[in-house]
C-alpha positions as a Markdown table, in Angstrom:
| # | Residue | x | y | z |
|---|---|---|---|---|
| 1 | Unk | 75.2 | 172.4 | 156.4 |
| 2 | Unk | 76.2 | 169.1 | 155.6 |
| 3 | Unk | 74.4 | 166.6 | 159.1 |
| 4 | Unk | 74.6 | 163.1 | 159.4 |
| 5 | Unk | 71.3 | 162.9 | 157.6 |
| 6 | Unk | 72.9 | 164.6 | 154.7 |
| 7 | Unk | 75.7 | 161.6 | 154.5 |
| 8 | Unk | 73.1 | 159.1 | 154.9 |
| 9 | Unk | 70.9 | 160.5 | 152.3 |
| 10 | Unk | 74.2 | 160.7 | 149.7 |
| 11 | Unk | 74.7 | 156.8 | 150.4 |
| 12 | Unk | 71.0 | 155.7 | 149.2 |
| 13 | Unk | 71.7 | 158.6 | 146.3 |
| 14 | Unk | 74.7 | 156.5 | 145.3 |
| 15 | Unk | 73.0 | 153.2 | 145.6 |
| 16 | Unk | 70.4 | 154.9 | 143.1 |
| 17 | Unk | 73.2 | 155.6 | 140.8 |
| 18 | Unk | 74.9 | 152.1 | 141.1 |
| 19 | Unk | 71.3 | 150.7 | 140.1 |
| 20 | Unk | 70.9 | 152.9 | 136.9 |
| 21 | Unk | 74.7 | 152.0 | 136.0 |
| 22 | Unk | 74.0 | 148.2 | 136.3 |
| 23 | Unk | 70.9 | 148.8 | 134.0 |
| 24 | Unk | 73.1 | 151.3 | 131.6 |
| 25 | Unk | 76.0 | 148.6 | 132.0 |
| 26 | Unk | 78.3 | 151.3 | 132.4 |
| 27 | Unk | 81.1 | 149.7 | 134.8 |
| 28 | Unk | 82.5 | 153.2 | 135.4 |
| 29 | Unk | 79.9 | 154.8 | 136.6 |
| 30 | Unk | 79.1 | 151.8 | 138.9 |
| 31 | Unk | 82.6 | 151.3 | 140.3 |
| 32 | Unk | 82.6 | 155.7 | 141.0 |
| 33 | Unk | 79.4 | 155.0 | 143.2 |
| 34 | Unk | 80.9 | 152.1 | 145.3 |
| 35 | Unk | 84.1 | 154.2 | 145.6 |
| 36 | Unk | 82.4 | 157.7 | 146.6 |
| 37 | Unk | 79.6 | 155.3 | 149.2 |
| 38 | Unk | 83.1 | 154.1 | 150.7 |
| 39 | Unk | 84.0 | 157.5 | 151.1 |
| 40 | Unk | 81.3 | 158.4 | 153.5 |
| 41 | Unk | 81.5 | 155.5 | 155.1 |
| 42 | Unk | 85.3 | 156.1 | 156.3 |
| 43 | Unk | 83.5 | 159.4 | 157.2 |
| 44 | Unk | 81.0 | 158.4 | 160.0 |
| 45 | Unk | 84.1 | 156.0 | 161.1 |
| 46 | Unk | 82.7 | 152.8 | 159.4 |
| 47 | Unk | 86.1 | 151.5 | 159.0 |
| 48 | Unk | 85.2 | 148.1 | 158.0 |
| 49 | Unk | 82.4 | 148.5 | 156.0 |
| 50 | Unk | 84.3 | 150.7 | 153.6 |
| 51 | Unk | 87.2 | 148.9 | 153.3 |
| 52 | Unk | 84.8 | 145.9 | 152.0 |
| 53 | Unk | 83.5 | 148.5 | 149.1 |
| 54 | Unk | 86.8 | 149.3 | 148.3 |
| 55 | Unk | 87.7 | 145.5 | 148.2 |
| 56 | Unk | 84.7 | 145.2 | 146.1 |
| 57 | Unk | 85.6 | 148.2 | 143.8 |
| 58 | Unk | 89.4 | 147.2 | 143.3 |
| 59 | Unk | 87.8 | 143.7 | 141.9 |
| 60 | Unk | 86.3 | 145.3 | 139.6 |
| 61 | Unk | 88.7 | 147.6 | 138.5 |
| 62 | Unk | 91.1 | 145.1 | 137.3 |
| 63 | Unk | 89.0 | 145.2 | 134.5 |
| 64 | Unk | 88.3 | 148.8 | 133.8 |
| 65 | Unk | 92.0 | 150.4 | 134.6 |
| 66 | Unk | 90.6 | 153.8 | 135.0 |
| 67 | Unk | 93.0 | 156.4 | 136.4 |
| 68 | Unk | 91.0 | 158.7 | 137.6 |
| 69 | Unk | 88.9 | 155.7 | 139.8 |
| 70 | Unk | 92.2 | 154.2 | 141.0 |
| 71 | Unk | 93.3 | 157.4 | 142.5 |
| 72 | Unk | 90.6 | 157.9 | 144.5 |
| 73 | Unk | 90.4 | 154.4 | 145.3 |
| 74 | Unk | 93.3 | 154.4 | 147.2 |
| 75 | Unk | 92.9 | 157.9 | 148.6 |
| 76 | Unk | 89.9 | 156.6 | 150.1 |
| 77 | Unk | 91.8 | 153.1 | 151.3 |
| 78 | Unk | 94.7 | 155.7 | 153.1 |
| 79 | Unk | 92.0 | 157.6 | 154.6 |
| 80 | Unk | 90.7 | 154.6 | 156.5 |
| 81 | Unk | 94.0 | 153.6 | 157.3 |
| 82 | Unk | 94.9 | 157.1 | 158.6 |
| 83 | Unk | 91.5 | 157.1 | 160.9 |
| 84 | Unk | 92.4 | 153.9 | 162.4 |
| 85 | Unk | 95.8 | 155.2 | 163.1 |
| 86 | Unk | 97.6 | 153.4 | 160.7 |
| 87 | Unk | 100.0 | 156.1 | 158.9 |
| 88 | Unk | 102.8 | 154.0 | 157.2 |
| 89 | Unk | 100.1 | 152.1 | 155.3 |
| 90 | Unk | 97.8 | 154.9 | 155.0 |
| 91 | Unk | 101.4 | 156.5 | 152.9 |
| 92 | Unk | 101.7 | 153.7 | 150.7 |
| 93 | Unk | 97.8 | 154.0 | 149.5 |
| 94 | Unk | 98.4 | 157.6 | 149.2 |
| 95 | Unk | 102.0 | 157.0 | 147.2 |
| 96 | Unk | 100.1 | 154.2 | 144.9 |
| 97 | Unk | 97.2 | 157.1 | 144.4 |
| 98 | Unk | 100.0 | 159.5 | 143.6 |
| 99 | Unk | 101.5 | 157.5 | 140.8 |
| 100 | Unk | 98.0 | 157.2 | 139.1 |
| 101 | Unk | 96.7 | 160.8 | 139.5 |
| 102 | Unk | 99.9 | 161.6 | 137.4 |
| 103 | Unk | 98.3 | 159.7 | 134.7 |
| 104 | Unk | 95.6 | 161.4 | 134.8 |
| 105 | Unk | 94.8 | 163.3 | 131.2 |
| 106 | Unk | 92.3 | 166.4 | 133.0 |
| 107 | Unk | 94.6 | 169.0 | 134.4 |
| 108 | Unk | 92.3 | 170.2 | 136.8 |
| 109 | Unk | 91.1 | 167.0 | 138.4 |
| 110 | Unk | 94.6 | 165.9 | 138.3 |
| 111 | Unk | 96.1 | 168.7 | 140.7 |
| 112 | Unk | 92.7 | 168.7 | 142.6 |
| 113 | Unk | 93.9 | 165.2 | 143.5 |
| 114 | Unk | 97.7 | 166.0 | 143.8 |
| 115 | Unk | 96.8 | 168.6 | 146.3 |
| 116 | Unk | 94.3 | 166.8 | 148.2 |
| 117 | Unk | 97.1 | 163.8 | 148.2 |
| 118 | Unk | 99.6 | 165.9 | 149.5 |
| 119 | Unk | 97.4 | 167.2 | 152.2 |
| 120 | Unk | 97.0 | 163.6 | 153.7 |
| 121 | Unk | 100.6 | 163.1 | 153.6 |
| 122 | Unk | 101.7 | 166.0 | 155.3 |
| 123 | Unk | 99.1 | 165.2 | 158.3 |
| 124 | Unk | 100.7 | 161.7 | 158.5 |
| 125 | Unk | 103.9 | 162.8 | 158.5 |
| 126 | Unk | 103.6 | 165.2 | 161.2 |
| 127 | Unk | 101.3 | 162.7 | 163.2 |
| 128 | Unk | 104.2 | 160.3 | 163.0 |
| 129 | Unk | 106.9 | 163.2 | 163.7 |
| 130 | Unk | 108.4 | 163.1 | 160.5 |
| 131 | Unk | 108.7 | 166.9 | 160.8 |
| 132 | Unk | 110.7 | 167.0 | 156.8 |
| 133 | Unk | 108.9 | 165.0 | 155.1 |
| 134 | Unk | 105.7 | 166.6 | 156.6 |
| 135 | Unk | 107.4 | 170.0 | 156.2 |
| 136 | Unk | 108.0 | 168.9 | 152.3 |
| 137 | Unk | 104.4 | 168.2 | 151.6 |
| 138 | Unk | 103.4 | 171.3 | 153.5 |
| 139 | Unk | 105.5 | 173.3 | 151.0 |
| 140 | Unk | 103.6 | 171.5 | 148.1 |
| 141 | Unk | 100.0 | 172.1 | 149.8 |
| 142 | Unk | 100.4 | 176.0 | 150.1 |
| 143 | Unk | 99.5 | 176.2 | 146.4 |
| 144 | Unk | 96.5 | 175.0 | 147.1 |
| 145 | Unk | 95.8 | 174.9 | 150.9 |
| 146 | Unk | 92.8 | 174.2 | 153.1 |
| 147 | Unk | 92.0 | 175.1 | 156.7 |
| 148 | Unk | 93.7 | 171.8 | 158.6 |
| 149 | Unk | 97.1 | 173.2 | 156.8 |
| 150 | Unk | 96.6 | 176.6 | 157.9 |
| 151 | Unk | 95.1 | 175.1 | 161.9 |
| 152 | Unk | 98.5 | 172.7 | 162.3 |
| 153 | Unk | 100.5 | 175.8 | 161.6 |
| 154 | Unk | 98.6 | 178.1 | 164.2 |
| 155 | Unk | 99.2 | 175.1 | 166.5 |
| 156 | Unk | 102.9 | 175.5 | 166.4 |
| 157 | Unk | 102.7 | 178.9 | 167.3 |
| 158 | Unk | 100.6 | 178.6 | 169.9 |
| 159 | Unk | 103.0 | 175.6 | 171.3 |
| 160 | Unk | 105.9 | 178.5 | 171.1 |
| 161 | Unk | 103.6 | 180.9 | 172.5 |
| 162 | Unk | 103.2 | 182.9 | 170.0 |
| 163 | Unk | 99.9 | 184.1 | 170.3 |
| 164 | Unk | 99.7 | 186.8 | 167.3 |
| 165 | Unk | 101.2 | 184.5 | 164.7 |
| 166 | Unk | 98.8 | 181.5 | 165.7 |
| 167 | Unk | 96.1 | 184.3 | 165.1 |
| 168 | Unk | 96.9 | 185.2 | 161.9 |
| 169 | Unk | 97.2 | 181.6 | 160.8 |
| 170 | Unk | 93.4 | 180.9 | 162.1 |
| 171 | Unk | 91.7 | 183.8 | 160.4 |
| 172 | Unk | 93.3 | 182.4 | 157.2 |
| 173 | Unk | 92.1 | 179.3 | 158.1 |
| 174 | Unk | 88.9 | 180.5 | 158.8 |
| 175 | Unk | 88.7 | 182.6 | 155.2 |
| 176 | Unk | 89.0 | 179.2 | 153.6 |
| 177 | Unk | 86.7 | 177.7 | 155.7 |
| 178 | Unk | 83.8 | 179.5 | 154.0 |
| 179 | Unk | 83.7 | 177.5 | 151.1 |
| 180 | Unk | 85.6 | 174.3 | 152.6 |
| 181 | Unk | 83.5 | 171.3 | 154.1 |
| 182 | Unk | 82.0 | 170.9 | 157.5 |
| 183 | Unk | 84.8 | 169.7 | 159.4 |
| 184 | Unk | 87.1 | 172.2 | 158.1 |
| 185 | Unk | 84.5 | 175.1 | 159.6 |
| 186 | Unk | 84.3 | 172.7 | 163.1 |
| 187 | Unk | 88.7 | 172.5 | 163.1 |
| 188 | Unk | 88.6 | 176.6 | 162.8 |
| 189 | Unk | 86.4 | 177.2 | 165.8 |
| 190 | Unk | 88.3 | 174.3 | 167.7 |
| 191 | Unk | 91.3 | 176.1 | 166.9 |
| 192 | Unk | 90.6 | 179.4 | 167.9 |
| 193 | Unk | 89.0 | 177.5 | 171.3 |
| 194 | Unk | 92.6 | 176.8 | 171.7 |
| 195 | Unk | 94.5 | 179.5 | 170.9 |
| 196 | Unk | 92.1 | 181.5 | 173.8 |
| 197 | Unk | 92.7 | 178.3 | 175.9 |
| 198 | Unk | 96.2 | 179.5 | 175.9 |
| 199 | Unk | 96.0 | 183.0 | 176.2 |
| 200 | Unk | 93.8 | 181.7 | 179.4 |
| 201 | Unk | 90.1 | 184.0 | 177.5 |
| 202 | Unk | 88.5 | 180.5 | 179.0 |
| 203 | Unk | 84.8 | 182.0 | 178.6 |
| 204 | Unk | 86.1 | 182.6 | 174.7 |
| 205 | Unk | 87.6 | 179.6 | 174.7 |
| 206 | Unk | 84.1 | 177.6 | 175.5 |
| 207 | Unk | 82.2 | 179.6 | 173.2 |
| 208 | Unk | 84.4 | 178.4 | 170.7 |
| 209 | Unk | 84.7 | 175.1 | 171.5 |
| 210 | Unk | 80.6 | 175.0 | 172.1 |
| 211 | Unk | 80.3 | 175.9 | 168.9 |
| 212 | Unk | 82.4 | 173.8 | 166.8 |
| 213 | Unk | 80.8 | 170.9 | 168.7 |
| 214 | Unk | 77.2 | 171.9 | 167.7 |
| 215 | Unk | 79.0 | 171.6 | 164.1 |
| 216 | Unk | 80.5 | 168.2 | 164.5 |
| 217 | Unk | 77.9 | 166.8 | 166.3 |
| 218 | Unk | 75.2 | 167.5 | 163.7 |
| 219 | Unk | 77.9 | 166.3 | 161.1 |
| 220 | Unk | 78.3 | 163.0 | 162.9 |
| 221 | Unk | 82.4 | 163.5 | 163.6 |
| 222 | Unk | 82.5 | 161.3 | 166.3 |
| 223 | Unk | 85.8 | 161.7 | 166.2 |
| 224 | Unk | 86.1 | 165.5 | 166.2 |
| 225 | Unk | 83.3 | 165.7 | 169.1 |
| 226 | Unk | 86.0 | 163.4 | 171.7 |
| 227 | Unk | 88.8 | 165.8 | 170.5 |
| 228 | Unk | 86.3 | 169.0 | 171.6 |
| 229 | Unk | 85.0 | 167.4 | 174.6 |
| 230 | Unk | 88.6 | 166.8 | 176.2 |
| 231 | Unk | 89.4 | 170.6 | 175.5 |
| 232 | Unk | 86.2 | 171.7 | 177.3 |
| 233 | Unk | 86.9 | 169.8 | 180.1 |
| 234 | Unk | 90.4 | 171.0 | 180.4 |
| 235 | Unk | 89.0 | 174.8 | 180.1 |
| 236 | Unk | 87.0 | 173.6 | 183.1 |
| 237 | Unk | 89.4 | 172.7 | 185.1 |
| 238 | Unk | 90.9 | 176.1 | 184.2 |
| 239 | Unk | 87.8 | 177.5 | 185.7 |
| 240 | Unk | 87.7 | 175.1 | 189.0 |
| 241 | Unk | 84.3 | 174.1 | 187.8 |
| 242 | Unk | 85.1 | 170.4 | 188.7 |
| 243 | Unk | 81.1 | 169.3 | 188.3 |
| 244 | Unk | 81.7 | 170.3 | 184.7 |
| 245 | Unk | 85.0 | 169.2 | 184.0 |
| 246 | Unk | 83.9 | 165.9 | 185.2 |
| 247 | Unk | 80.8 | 166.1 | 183.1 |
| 248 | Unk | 83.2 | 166.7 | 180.0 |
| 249 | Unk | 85.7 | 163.9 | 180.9 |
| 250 | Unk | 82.9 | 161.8 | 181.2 |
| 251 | Unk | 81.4 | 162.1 | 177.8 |
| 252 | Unk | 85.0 | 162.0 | 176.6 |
| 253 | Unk | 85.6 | 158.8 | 178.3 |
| 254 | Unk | 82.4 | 157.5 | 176.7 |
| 255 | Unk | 82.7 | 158.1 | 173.2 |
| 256 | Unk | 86.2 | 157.2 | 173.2 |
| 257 | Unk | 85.4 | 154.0 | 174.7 |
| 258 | Unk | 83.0 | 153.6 | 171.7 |
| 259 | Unk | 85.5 | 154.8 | 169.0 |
| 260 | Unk | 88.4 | 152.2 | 169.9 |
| 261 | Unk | 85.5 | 149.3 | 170.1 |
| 262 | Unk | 84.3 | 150.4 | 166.0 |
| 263 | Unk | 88.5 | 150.3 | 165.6 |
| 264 | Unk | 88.7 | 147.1 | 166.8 |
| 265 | Unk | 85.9 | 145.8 | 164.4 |
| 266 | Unk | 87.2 | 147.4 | 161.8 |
| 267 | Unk | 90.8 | 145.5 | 162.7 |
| 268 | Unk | 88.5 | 142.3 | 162.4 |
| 269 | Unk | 89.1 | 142.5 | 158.8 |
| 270 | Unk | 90.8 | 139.8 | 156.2 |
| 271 | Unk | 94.7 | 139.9 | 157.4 |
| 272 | Unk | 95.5 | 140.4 | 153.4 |
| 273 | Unk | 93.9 | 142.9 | 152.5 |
| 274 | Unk | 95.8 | 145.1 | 155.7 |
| 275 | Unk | 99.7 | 143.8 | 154.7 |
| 276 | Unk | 99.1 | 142.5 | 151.0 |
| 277 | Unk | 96.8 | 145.1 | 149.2 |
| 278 | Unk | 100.1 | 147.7 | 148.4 |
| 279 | Unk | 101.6 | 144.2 | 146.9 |
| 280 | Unk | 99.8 | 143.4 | 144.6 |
| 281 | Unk | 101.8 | 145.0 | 141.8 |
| 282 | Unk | 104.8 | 142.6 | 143.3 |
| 283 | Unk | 102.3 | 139.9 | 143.4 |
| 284 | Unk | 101.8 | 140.2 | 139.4 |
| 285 | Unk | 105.0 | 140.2 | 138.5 |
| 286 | Unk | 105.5 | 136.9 | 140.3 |
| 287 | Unk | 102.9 | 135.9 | 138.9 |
| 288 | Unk | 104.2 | 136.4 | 135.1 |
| 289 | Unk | 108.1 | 135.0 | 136.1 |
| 290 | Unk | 106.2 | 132.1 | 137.1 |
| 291 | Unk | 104.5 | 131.2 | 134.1 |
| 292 | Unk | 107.3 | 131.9 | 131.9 |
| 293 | Unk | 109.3 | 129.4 | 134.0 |
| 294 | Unk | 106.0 | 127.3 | 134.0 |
| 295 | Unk | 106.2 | 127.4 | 129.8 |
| 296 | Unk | 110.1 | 126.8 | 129.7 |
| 297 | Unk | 110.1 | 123.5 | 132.1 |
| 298 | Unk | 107.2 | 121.7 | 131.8 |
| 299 | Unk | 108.8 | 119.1 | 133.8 |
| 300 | Unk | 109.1 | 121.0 | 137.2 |
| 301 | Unk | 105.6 | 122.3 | 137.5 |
| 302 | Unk | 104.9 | 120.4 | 140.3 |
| 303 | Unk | 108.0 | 121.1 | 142.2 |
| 304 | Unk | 107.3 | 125.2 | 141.4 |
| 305 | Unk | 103.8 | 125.2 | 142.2 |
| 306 | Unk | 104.7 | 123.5 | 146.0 |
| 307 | Unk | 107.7 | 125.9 | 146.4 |
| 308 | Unk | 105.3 | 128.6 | 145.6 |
| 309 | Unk | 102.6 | 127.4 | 147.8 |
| 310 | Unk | 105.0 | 127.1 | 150.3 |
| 311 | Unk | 106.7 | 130.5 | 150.1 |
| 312 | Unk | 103.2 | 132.1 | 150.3 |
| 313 | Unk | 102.0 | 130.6 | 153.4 |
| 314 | Unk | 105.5 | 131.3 | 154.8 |
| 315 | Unk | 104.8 | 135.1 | 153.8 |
| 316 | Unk | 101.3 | 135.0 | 155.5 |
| 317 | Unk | 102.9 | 133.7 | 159.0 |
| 318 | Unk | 105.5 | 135.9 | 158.5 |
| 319 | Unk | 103.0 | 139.0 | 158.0 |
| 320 | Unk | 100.6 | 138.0 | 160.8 |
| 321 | Unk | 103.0 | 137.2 | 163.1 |
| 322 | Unk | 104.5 | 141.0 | 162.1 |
| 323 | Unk | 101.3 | 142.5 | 162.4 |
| 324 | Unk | 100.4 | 140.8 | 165.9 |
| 325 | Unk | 103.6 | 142.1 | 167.0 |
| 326 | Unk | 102.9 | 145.7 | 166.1 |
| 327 | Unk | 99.4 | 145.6 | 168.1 |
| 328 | Unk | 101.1 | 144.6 | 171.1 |
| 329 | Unk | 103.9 | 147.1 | 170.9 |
| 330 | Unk | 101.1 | 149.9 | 170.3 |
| 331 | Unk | 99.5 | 148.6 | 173.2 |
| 332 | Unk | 102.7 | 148.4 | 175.5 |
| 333 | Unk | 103.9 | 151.7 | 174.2 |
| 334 | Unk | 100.1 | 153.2 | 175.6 |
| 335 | Unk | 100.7 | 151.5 | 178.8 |
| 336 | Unk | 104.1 | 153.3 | 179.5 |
| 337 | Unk | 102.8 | 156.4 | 179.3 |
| 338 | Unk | 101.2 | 155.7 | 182.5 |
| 339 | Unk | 102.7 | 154.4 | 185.7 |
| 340 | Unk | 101.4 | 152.9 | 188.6 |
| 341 | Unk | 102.6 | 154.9 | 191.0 |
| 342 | Unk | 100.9 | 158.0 | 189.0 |
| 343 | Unk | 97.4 | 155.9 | 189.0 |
| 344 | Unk | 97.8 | 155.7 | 192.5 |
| 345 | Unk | 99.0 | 159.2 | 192.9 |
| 346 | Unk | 95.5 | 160.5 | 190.9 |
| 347 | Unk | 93.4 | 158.5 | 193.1 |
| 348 | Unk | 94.8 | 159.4 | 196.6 |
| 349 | Unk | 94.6 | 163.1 | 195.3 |
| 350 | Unk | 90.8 | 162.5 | 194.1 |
| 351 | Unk | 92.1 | 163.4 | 190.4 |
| 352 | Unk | 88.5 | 162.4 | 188.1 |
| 353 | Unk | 90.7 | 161.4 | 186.0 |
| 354 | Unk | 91.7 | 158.4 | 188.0 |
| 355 | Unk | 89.4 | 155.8 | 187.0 |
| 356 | Unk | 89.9 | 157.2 | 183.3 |
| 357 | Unk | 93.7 | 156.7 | 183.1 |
| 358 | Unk | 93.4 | 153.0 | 185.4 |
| 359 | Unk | 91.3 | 151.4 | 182.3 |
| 360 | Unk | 93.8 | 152.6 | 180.1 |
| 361 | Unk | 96.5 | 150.8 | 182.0 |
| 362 | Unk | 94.6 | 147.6 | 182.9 |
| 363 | Unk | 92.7 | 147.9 | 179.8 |
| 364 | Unk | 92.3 | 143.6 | 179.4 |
| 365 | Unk | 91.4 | 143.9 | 183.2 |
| 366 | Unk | 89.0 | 147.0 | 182.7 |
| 367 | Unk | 87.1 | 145.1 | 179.8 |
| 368 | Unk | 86.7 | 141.5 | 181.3 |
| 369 | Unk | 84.8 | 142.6 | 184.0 |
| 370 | Unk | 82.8 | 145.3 | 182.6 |
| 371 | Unk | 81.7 | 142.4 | 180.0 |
| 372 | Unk | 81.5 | 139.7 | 182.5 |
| 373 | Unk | 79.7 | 141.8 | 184.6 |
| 374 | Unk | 77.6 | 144.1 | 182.6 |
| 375 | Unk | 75.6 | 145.2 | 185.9 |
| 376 | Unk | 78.7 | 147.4 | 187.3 |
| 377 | Unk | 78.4 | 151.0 | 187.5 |
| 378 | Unk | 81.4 | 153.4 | 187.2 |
| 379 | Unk | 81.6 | 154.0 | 190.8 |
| 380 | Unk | 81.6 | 149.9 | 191.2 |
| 381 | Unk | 84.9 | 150.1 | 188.8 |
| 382 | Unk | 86.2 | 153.1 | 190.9 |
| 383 | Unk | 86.2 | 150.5 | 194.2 |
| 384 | Unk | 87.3 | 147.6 | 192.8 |
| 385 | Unk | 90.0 | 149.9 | 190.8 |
| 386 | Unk | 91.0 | 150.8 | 194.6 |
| 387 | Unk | 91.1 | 147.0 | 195.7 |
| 388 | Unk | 93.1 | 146.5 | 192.2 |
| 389 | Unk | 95.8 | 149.1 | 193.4 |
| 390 | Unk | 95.5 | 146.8 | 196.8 |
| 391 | Unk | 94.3 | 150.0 | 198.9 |
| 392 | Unk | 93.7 | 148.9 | 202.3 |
| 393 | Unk | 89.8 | 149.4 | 203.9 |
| 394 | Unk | 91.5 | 152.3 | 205.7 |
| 395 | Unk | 93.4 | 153.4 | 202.5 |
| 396 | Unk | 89.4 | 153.4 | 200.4 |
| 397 | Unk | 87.5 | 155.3 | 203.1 |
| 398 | Unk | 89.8 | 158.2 | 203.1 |
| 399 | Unk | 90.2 | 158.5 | 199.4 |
| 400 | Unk | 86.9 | 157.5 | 198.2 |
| 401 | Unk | 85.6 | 159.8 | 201.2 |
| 402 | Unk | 83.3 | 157.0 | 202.8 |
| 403 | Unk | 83.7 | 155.4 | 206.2 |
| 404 | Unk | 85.1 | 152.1 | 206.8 |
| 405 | Unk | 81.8 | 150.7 | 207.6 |
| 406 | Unk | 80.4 | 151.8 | 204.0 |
| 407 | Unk | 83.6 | 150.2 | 202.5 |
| 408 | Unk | 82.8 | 147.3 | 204.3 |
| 409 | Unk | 79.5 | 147.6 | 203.1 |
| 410 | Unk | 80.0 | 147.8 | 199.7 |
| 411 | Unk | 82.1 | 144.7 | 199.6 |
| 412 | Unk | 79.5 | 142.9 | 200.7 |
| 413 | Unk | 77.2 | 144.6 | 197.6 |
| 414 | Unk | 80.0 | 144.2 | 195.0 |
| 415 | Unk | 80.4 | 140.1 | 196.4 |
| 416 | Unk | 76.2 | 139.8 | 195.5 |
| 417 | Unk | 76.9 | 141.2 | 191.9 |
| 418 | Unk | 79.7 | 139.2 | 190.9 |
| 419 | Unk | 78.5 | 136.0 | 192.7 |
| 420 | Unk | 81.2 | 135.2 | 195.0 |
| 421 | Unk | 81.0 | 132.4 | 197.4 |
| 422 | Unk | 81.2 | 133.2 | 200.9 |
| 423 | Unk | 85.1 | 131.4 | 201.4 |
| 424 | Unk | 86.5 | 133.4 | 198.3 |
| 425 | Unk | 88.5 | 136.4 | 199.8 |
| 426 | Unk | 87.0 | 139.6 | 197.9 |
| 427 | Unk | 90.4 | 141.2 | 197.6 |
| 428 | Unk | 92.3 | 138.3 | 196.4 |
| 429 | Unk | 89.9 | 137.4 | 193.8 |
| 430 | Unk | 89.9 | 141.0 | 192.1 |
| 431 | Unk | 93.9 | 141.1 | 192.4 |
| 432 | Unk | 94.2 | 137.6 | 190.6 |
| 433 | Unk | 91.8 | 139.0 | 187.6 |
């Protein structure tokens, strides 16, 4: 099997390779090592560091024009973009990798890519409920399909409740997994975890979901471990084990907290190459008009070149000021998935995931203090969470089962830690955070 250590170990074997290349002066082989390094990197969810190799690797390839290279370059750039939730970009890499894998002379690796191409589309599609477009690629992938096509279909049938379809689906998912990577073997156990999830087998369902974990844990898929912990923790629930289910929603909680912060980095990366890499082409062909104009009238070069200068810093605003736009409509769209009134609702009825779906609402809130104030536990953001919600003393006692003495007590606690001076009124001050 295919752990974390294995990934790691296949990035120093690629640096090896990049080292013999450079000494060999074979640009090829060098700019295939970057590319496949990348690769892994978007792997273990290090967003930013592989789209900095890729940056590096489409630099180079300017002068190499290899087909082959710039298909999987751009694979590799939609992958990231996919994992960071991206899908319209993540398309155009995958589109731009399309039109070069048609080049590409070797039959085999050319479908190999066509296929694999396809397979990213479809998921995107689907993810942003394009269901014709995705059910257009899915056509296309069952010449060659692999376990996630076979999963996503099992998953509709088990949404329409049927059970014996969604079955039949898995175990050809799971006949592919044999031979397909370590995630696709993880997504078949999740996805039979599921299907007994629904048929309410909840002991099945955990040794299912137990075991595709052990897989994606030793793998390092950060990302597939949230999805498997959430699932465990509903089958929990199922099961009234509410020490468990809490256990589970905890560790989901924590990870996922730890997944959007390496998101966030990897967003920290140059504004260009997220809204002008698919332009380049665009960008060339600008580039030639204006030196033919440049050739013809000598005499305006200095009025072109400001115009120019001018129109590009225009298009930079313009794009920033786009892309600002669309973070804070993902991040309004999140918080109107969740009402007040059903925050307050979970934490009058005790519901653990109160304090869960309160940071995702007052997520600027949630992070200032817990950065400001690295010393408060979970149970400190549970209280002030209530004070937030402007529960009365009363209102705290009976939900957070304490008396109103302890309430009062842990005001006075909470006032040490964050420094308060004795005339600041504790309530006010969190409400006006």
């Amino acid at each position: 099997m295919q752990d974390i250590g294995d990934l790691k170990r296949k990035i120093l074997l690629e640096k090896k390779l990049i080292k013999e290349s450079q000494k060999l002066k074979y640009d090829k082989g060098e700019i295939k090592a970057y590319i496949s390094i990348a690769s892994t990197l978007c792997a273990l969810l290090k967003n930013k560091e592989s789209f900095e190799l890729l940056e590096y690797a489409n630099t180079r390839l300017k002068k190499v024009n290899d087909k082959e290279l710039l298909t999987g370059l751009n694979i590799v750039y939609g992958r990231n973009y996919y994992g960071l939730g991206m899908y319209e970009k993540g398309i155009m890499s995958f589109n731009e990798a399309l039109q070069y894998a048609q080049e590409i002379d070797d039959n085999k690796i050319k479908n190999k890519q066509l296929y694999y191409i396809y397979e990213w589309k479809r998921s995107s599609f689907a993810l942003m409920g394009m269901k014709d477009s995705a059910n257009v690629m899915e056509r296309k992938c069952m010449k060659s399909p692999i376990p996630m096509l076979f999963i996503e279909i099992a998953e509709r049938h088990m949404a329409s409740k049927e059970f014996d379809s969604a079955k039949y689906y898995l175990d050809k998912a799971a006949v592919l997994a044999q031979k397909a990577s370590v995630e696709g073997k993880s997504n078949v156990l999740r996805g039979y975890g599921e299907l007994y999830l629904e048929k309410k087998e909840y002991n099945k369902a955990l040794e299912n979901f137990f075991n595709s974990l052990k897989i994606s844990k030793k793998a390092g898929l950060k990302g597939r471990d949230r999805d498997t912990y959430k699932l465990i923790a509903e089958t929990y629930k199922k099961l009234n084990d509410i020490q468990k289910e809490n256990e589970y929603l905890q560790k989901y909680s924590n990870l996922n907290d730890s997944l959007i912060a390496n998101q966030r980095n990897a967003l920290n990366i140059p504004m260009e190459i997220l809204l002008n890499q698919h332009a380049e082409k665009e960008k060339n062909n600008k580039i030639k008009t204006f030196y033919i104009i440049l050739t013809i009238i000598l005499t305006s070069i200095a009025v072109v070149l400001i115009i120019y200068n001018i129109y590009r810093t225009k298009q930079k605003l313009q794009n920033k000021a786009i892309h600002e736009k669309e973070q804070e409509t993902d991040i309004l769209k999140k918080r109107l998935d969740i009402s007040v009134d059903e925050i307050i609702q979970l934490a009058i009825n005790g519901d653990p995931t109160f304090i869960v779906k309160f940071r995702e609402y007052y997520l600027e809130f949630y992070n200032n203090m817990t950065s400001k104030y690295p010393e408060l536990t979970l149970n400190d953001m549970k209280f002030i969470a209530y004070v937030k919600l402007n529960f009365s003393n009363k209102e705290i006692a009976q939900y957070g089962n304490m008396s109103i003495r302890t309430v009062e007590s842990k005001k006075y606690r909470l006032r040490k830690k964050l420094e308060l001076s004795p005339d600041i009124d504790f309530n006010q001050w969190v409400r006006n955070q």
